[in-house]
C-alpha positions, 0 to 999 in steps of 0.5 A: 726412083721416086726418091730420087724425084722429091730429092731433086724437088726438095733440092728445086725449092731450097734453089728457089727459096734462096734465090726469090730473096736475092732477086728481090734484093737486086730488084731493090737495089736499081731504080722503079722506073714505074715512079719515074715515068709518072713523075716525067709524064706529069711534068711533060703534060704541064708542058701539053707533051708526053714523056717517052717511058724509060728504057727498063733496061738502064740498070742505076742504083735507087735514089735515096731521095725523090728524082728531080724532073726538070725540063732542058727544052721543048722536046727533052727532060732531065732527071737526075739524082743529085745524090748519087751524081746519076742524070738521064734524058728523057724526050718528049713528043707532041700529043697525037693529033696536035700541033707542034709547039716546040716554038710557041715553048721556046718563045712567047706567042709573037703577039705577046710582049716579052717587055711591058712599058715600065719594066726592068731591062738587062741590056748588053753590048758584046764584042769581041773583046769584052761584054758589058751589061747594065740595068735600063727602065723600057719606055715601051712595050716590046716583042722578040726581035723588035728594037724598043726605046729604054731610059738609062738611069737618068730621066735624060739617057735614053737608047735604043735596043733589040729585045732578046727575051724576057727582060733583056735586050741588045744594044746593036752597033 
């Protein structure tokens, strides 16, 4: 009886030696995501949010080079690994107890000026048809959603457009 005991022992251990490399291996082959929570959470806590952890669930081959972390808006990160084509998203939320933000990420403060007197501007006039952009100089300072003076090429040209973002504008009908 005994025997039979330390042959089913010694049978358990060659199982358990031959299956600890091949667990290993398969543990290899899928992505740490430990690397990537830390990567995410330092690129959401530059942005003053935290980056939900990866489900460990997700089984994808190891990038061979590091995961690139890229923000897509206020409340979602991209990672992706260029090499082997594989991409996720990653949300993100505020910090507890903090106000939200997602509107001061997507848009400077509503007293900053997108455009300063000076600067370079890409107006664009779109209609239905056809698109057209052309380079301007702005003659004065302006916010989101506020229609600013700008000079064409020549000192002589001057218009009027509606800021839409940093350095651009539209010329309205």
């Amino acid at each position: 009886m005994s025997r039979n005991i330390l042959t089913r022992l010694a049978a358990c251990a060659v199982t358990l030696s031959l299956a600890a490399p091949i667990a290993a291996e398969a543990q290899q082959g899928n992505e740490d995501w430990q690397t990537i929570d830390v990567l995410t959470d330092m690129v959401a806590n530059a942005m003053g949010r935290n980056a939900t952890p990866v489900d460990r669930r997700i089984k994808l081959a190891r990038c061979p080079e590091q995961a690139s972390v890229t923000a897509l808006d206020a409340q979602t990160l991209a990672v992706r690994c260029a090499s082997l084509g594989w991409r996720l998203r990653v949300p993100m939320t505020a910090p507890a107890g903090a106000s939200p933000v997602a509107a001061s990420f997507a848009r400077p403060a509503a007293s900053a000026p997108v455009i300063r007197r000076g600067d370079n501007v890409r107006v664009t006039i779109e209609t239905e048809s056809y698109s057209i952009s052309y380079a301007a100089i702005a003659t004065q300072d302006g916010r989101v959603g506020e229609t600013i003076a700008l000079r064409g090429n020549d000192a002589k040209s001057t218009l009027s457009a509606t800021v839409t973002g940093p350095g651009r504008a539209r010329l309205d009908d």
